[in-house]
N, C-alpha and C positions, 0 to 999 in steps of 0.2 A: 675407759680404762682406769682403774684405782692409782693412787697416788706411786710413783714413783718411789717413793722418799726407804720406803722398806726393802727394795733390791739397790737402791744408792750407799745403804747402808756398810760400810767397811767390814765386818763382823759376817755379816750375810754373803755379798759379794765372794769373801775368804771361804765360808761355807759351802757354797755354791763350788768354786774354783777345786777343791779338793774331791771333792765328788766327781768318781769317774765308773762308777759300776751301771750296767745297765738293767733294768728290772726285767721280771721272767718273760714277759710277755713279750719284751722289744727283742731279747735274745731270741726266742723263737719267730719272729719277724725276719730279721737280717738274718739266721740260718737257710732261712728259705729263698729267700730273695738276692743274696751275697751272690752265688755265681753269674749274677745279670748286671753287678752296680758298676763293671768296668767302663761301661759304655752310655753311664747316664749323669743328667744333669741334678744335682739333688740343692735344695731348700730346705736349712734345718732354719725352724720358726721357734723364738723362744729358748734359744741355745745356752741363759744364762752364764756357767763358767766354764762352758763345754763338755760337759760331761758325755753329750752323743757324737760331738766332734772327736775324740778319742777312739770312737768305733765306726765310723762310715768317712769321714775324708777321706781318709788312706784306697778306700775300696772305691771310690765314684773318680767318675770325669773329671769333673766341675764341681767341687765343694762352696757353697755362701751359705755362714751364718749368720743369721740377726738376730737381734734384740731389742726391743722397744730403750730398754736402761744405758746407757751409753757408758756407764759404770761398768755392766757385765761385758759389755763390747770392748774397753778399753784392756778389762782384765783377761780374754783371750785372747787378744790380740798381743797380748804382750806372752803369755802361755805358751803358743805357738805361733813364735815371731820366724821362728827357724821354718816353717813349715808354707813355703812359698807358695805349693798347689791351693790355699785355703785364703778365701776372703768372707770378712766381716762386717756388717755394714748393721748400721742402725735401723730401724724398719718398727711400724707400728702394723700390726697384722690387718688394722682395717684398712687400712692403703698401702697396698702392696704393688703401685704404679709407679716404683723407682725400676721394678723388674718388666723385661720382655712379655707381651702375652704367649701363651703356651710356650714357655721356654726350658722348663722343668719337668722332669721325666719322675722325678718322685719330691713328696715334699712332706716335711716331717714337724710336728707342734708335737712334743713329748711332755710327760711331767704335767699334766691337765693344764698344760699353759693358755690352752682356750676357755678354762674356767673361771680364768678371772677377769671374765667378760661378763658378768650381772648381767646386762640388758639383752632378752630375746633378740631383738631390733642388730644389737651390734655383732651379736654370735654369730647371726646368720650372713651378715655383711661381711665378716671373718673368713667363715666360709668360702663365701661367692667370688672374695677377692683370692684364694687360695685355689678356687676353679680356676680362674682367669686366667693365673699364671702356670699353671698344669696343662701340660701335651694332654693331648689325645689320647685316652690310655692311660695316662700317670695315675701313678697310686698315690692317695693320700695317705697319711697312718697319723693316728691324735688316739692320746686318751684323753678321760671324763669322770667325774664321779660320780658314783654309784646312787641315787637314792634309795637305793632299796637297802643299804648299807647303814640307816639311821638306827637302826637296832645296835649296833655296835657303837656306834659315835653316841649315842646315852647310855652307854655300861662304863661302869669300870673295867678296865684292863686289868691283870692279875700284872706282878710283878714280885719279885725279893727284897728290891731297894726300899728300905724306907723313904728315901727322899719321893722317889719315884711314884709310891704310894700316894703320898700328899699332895704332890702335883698332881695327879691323874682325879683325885678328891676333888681338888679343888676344878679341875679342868668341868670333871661330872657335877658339880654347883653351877657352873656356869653358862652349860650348853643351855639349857633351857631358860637360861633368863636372856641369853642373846638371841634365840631360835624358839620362844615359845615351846607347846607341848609336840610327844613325838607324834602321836597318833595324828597331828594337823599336818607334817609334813609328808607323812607316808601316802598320806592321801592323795597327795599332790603328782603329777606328770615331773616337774621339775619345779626348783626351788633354790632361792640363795641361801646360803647355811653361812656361818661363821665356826667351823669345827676348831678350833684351837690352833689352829695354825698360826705363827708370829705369834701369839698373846694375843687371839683372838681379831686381830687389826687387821686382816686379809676378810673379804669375802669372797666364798665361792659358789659358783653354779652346781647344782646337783640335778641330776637327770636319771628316769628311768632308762634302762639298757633298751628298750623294747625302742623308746620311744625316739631315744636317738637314731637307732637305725631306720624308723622311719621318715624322719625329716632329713637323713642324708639320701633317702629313697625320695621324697619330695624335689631335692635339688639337683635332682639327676644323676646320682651316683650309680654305680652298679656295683656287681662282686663285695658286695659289703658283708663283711667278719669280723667277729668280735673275739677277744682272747683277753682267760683269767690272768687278774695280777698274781690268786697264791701258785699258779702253778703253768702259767706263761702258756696251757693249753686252750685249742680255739672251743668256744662254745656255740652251740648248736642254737638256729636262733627261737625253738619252741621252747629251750631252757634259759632266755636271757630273762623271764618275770621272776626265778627262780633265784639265778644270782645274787649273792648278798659282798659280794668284793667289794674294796674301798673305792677303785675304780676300776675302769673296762679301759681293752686297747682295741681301737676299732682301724681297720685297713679299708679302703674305697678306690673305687677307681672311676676315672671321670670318661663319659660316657664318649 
C-alpha cells in the first residue's frame, strides 16, 4: 500500500468529508439492489469521509466501514457519531481477518480504492481476502481504471478558465515524463500510471475492462458486470475493448 501520509493530510481528509454524491454507475447499482439491503450484512472498504456511508447504512442490516487511514476513520466517526446502527473500524484490505469468514452479504471498495494497489501480487491477495469474507452469493462491486482511457489522460481537456488551462498544460507536460510514451502503455493488459492525481504523488493501477473480468472469472466469481462511469449504464461484455471511460464499475458474485 502507498504512503499514508496523502489521506493523513487535513486538507484532503476535509475533501474527502464533504463529498457525498454518488457516481452514475453506483446509483444505478443500489437502484437495483436497494429493495434486498434490509436484510443484509454490508462491508464498505475504503470508505474515506463517507461518502457511500450517506447512501447504503440507512438501507442494510449491519453497516462496518473501514479504512486503512485512521484519519479518514476518526473523521466519520465523528460525522456520524449520532448514527448508532454504523461501525468503523480501521482495516488494511489485504488482511481482512479482523472480520468473520462469510459474514457479509455484500461488500463494497468504491472510488478505485483497489487501485492503489501497484503490485499484481497484492491486488489479487485484496481480492481473495474480500472472497473470504463474502457469503455465499454475496456480491462484490469495485471499480478500476480504465486503460483503454490513456488517449484522454495525454489530451488536453478544453476548459474557459484560464487558470484551469495552464494547469491542465502543465498537467499534459508532465504525463509523459512520469508514464513514458502513450503508445507503450496502450499496449499493455494493465499498468501503473501516475495521471495527476494529488500532484502526481498517487500511483495508480490501470487495467483493461476485458481483462479484469477475466481474472475475476479466474478467482471464481460469477454474474460478473460491468457499468459506465459517463452514464451509470451496464456494458455488454463484447463492448468492454471498446470502452474508453476513466474507470468501469464492476459487480460479482462469489460463487
Amino acid at each position: 500500500m502507498q504512503t499514508s501520509t496523502i489521506w493523513a493530510n487535513s486538507q484532503v481528509v476535509k475533501e474527502y468529508v464533504t463529498n457525498t454524491s454518488l457516481q452514475k454507475p453506483e446509483q444505478t447499482i443500489l437502484n437495483s439492489i436497494a429493495p434486498k439491503l434490509k436484510h443484509i450484512r454490508m462491508l464498505d472498504i475504503g470508505i474515506g469521509g463517507g461518502r457511500t456511508t450517506h447512501h447504503f447504512a440507512d438501507l442494510v442490516k449491519e453497516y462496518i466501514g473501514s479504512d486503512f487511514a485512521p484519519e479518514m476513520v476518526a473523521a466519520c466517526k465523528e460525522k456520524f457519531s449520532a448514527n448508532k446502527n454504523i461501525t468503523f473500524k480501521i482495516a488494511d484490505v489485504r488482511d481482512l481477518s479482523q472480520f468473520k469468514i462469510s459474514y457479509f452479504d455484500l461488500v463494497l471498495f468504491s472510488f478505485n480504492g483497489l487501485d492503489c494497489l501497484t503490485k499484481k501480487e497484492e491486488r489479487q491477495q485484496a481480492i481473495q481476502e474480500i472472497k473470504q469474507v463474502l457469503a455465499p452469493n454475496g456480491l462484490f462491486i469495485f471499480s478500476s481504471h480504465n486503460i483503454n482511457a490513456v488517449d484522454k489522460i495525454y489530451r488536453i481537456q478544453p476548459s474557459k478558465n484560464p487558470i484551469k488551462i495552464l494547469q491542465r498544460i502543465l498537467k499534459f507536460a508532465l504525463i509523459p515524463f512520469f508514464n513514458g510514451p502513450k503508445k507503450a502503455l496502450k499496449a499493455q493488459d494493465s499498468a501503473v500510471i501516475r495521471d495527476g492525481v494529488h500532484q502526481f504523488r498517487v500511483k495508480l493501477f490501470y487495467i483493461k475492462p476485458q481483462t479484469q473480468v477475466q481474472q475475476l472469472k479466474e478467482l471464481g466469481f460469477t454474474d460478473i458486470q460491468a457499468f459506465s462511469l459517463e452514464n451509470g449504464a451496464k456494458i455488454k461484455e463484447e463492448n468492454l475493448a471498446k470502452v474508453d471511460d476513466y474507470w468501469i464499475y464492476y459487480t460479482c458474485r462469489k460463487a
